[in-house]
The first five atom37 places (N, CA, C, CB, O) and aatype in JSON, in Angstrom:
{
  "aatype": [20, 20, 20, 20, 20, 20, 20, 20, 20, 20, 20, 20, 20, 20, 20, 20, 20, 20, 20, 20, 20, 20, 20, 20, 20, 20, 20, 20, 20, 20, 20, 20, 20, 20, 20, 20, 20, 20, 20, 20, 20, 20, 20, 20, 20, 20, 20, 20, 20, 20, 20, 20, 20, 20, 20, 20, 20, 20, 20, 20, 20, 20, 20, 20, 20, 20, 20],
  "atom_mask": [
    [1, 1, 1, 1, 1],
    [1, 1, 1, 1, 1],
    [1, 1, 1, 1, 1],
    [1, 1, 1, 1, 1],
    [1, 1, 1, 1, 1],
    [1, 1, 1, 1, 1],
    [1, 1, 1, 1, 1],
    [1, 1, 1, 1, 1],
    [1, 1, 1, 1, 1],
    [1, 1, 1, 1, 1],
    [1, 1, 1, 1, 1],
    [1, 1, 1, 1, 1],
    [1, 1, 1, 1, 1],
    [1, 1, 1, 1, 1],
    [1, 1, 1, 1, 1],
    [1, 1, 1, 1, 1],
    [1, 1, 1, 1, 1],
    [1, 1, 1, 1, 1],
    [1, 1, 1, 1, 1],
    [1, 1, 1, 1, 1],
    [1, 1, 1, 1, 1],
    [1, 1, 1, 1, 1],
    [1, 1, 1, 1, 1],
    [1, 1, 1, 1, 1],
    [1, 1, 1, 1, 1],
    [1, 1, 1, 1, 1],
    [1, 1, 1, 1, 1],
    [1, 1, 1, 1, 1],
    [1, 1, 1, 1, 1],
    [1, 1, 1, 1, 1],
    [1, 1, 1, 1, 1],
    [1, 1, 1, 1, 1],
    [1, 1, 1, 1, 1],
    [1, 1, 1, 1, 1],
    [1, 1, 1, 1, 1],
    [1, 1, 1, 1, 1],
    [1, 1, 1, 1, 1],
    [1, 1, 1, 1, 1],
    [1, 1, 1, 1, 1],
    [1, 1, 1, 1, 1],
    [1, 1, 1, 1, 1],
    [1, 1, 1, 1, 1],
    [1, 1, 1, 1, 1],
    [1, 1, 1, 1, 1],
    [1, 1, 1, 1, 1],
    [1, 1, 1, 1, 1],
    [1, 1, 1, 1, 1],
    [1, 1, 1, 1, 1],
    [1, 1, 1, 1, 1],
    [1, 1, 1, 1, 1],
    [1, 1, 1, 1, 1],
    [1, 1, 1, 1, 1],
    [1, 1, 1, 1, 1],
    [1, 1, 1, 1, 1],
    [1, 1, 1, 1, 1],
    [1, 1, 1, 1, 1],
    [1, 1, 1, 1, 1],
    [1, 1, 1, 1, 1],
    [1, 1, 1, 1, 1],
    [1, 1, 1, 1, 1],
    [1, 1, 1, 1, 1],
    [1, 1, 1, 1, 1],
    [1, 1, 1, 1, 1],
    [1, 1, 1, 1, 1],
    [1, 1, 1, 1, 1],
    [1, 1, 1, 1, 1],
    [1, 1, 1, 1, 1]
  ],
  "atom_positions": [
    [[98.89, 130.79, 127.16], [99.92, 131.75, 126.81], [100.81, 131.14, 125.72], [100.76, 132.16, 128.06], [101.6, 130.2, 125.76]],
    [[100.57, 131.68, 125.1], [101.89, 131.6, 123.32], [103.3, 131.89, 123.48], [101.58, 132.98, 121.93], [103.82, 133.0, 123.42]],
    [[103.89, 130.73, 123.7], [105.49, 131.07, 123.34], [106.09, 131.26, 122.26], [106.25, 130.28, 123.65], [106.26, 130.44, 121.37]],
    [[106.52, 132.62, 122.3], [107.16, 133.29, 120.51], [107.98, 132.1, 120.14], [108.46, 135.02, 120.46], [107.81, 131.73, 118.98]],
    [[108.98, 131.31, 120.97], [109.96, 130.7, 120.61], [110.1, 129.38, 120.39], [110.63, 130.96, 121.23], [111.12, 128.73, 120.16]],
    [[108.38, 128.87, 120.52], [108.33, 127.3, 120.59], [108.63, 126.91, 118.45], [106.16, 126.68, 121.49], [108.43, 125.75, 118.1]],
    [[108.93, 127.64, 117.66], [108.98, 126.98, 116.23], [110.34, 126.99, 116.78], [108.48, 127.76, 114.59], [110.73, 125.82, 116.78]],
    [[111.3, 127.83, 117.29], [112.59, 127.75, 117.3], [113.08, 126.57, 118.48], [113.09, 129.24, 117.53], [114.15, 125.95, 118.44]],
    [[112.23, 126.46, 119.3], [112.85, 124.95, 119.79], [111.95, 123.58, 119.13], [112.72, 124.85, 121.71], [111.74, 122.53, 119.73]],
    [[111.62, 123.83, 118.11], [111.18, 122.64, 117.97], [112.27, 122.33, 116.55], [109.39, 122.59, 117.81], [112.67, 121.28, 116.05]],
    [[112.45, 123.49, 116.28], [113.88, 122.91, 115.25], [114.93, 122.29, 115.3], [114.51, 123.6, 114.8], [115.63, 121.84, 114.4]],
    [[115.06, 122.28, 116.6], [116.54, 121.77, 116.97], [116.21, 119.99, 117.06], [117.2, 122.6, 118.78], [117.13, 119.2, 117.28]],
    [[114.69, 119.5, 116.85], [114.09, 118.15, 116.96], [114.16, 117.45, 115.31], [112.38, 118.33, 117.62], [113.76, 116.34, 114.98]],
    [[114.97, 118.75, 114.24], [114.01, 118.33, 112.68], [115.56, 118.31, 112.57], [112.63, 119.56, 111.46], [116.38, 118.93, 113.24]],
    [[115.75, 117.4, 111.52], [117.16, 117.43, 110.86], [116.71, 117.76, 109.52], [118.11, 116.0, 110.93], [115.73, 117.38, 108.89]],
    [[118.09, 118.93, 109.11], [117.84, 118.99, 107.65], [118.82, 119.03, 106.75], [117.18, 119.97, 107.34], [118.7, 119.64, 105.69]],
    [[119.78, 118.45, 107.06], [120.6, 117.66, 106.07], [121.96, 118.37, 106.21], [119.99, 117.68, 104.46], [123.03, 117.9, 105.83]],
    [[121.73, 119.95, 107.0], [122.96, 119.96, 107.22], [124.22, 119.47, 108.36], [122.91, 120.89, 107.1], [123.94, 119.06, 109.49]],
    [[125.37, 119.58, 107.94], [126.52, 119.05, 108.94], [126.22, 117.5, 108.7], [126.35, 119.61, 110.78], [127.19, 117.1, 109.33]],
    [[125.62, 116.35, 108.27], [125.51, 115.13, 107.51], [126.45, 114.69, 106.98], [124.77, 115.12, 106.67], [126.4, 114.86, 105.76]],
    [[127.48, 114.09, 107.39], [128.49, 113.45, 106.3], [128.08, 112.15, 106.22], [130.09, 113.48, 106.64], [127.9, 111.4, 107.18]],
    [[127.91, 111.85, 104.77], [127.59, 110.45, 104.79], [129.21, 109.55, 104.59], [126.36, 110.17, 103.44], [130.12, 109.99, 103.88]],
    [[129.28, 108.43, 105.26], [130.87, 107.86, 105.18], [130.32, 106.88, 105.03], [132.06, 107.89, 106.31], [131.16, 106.56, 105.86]],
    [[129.51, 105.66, 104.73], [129.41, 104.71, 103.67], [127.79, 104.3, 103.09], [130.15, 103.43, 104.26], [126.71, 104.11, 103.65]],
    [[128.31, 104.28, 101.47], [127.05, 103.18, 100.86], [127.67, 102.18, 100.08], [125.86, 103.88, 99.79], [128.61, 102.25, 99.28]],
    [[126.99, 101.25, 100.45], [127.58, 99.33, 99.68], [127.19, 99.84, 98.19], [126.22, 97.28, 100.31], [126.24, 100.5, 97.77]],
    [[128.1, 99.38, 97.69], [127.89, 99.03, 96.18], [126.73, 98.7, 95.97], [128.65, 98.01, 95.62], [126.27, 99.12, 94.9]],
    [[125.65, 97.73, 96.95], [124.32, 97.14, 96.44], [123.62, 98.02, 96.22], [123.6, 96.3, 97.18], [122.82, 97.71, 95.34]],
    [[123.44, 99.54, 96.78], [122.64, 99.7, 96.62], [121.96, 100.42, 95.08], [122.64, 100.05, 97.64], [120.78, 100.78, 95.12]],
    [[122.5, 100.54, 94.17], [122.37, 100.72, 93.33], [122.26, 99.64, 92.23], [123.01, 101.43, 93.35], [122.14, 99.84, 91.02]],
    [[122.33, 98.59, 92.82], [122.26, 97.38, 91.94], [120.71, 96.95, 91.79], [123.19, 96.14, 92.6], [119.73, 97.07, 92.54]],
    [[120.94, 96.28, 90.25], [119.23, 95.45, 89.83], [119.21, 94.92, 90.81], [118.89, 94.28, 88.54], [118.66, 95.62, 91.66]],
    [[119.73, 93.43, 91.4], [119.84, 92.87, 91.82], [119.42, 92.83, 93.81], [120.76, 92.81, 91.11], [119.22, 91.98, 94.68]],
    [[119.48, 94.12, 93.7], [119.14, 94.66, 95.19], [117.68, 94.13, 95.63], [119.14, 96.45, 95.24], [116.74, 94.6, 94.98]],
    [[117.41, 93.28, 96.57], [116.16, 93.48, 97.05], [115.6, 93.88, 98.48], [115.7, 92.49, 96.77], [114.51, 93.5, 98.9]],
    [[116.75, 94.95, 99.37], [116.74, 95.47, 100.53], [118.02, 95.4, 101.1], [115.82, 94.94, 101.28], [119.15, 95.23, 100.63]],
    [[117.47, 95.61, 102.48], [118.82, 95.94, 103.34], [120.02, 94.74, 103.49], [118.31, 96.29, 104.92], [121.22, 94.96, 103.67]],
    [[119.37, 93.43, 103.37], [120.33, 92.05, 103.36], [119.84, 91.67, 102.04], [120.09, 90.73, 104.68], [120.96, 91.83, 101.55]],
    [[119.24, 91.36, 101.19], [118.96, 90.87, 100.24], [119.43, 91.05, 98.96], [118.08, 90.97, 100.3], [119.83, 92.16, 98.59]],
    [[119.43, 90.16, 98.29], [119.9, 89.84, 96.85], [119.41, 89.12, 96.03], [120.89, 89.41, 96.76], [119.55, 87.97, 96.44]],
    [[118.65, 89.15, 94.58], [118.43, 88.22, 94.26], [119.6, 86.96, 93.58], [117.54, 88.67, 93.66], [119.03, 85.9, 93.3]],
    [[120.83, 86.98, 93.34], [121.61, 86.16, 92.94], [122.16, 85.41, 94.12], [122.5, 86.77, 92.15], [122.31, 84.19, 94.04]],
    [[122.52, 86.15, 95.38], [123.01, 85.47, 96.41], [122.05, 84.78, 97.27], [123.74, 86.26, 97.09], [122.09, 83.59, 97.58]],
    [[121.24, 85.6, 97.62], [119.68, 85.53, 98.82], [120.29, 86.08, 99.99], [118.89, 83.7, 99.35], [119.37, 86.57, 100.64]],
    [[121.12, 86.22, 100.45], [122.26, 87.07, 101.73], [122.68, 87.61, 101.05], [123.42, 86.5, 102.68], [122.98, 87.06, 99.99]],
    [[122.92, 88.86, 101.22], [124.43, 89.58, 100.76], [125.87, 88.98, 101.53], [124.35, 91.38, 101.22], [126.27, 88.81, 102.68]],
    [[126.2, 88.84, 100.6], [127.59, 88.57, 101.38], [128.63, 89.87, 101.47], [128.41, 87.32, 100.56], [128.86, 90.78, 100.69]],
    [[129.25, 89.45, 103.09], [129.13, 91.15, 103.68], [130.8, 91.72, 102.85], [129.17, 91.29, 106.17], [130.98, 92.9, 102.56]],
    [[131.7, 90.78, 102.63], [132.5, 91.47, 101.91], [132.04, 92.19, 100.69], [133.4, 90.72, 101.65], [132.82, 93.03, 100.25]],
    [[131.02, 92.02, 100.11], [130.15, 93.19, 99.19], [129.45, 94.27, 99.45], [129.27, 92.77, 98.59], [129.2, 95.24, 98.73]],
    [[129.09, 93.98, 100.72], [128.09, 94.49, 101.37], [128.81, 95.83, 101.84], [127.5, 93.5, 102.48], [128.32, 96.93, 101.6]],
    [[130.15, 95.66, 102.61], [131.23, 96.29, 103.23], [131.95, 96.58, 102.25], [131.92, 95.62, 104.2], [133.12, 96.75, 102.61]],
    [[131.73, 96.79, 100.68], [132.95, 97.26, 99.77], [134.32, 97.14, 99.84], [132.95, 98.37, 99.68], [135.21, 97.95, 99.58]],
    [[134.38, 95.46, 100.43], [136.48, 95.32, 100.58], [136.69, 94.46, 99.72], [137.41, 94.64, 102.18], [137.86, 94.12, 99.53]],
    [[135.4, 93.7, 98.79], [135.38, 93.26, 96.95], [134.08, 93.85, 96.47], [135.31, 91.29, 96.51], [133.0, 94.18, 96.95]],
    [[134.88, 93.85, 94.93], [133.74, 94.38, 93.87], [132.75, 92.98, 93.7], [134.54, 94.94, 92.13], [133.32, 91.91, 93.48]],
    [[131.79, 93.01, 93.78], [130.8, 92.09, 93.58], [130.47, 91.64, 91.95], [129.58, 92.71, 94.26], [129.99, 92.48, 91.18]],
    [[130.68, 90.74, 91.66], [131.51, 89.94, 90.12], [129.68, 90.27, 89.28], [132.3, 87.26, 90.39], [129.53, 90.79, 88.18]],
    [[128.57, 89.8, 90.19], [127.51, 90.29, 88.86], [126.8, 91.69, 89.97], [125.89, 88.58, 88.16], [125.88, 91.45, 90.77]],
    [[127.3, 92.8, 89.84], [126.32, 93.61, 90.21], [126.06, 94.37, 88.86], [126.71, 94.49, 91.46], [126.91, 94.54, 87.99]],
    [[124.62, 94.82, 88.81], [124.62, 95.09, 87.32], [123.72, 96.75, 87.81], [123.57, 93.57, 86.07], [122.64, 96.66, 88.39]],
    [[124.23, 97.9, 87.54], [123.55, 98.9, 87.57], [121.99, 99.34, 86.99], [124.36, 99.49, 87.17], [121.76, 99.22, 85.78]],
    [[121.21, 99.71, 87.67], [119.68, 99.74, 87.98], [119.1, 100.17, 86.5], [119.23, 100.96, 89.33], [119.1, 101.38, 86.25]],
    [[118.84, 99.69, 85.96], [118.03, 100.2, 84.6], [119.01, 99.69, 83.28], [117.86, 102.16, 84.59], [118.99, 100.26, 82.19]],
    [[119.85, 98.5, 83.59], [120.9, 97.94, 82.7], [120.38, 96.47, 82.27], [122.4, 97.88, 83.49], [119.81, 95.73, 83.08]],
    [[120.56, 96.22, 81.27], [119.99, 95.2, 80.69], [120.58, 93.91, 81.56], [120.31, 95.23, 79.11], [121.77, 93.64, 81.71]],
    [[119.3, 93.09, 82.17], [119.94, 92.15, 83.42], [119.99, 90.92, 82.77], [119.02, 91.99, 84.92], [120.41, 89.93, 83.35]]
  ]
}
């Protein structure tokens, strides 16, 4: 037996972007220099006061900028 309503509960399982507030991205991630979620190539750690945006990070160089 076919439930008319099984697409409509299976939606409530899919997110689609609404009601989403995004409240933070690190400066890294837009950086050359980015090589993942902890990584860096100038530091090798991110260091988390960069990481956490409470300093500007002295070489972050934006993605497609002459490095």
């Amino acid at each position: 037996m076919d439930n008319p309503n099984v697409e409509l509960e299976m939606a409530r399982f899919v997110e689609d972007g609404e009601g989403m507030e995004l409240i933070h991205v690190p400066q890294c991630v837009a950086c050359a220099y980015n090589t993942g979620l902890n990584g860096c190539e100038i530091f090798g750690s991110k260091p988390e006061a960069y990481l956490t945006n409470t300093e500007d990070c002295p070489v972050r160089q934006e993605e497609g900028e002459d490095v």
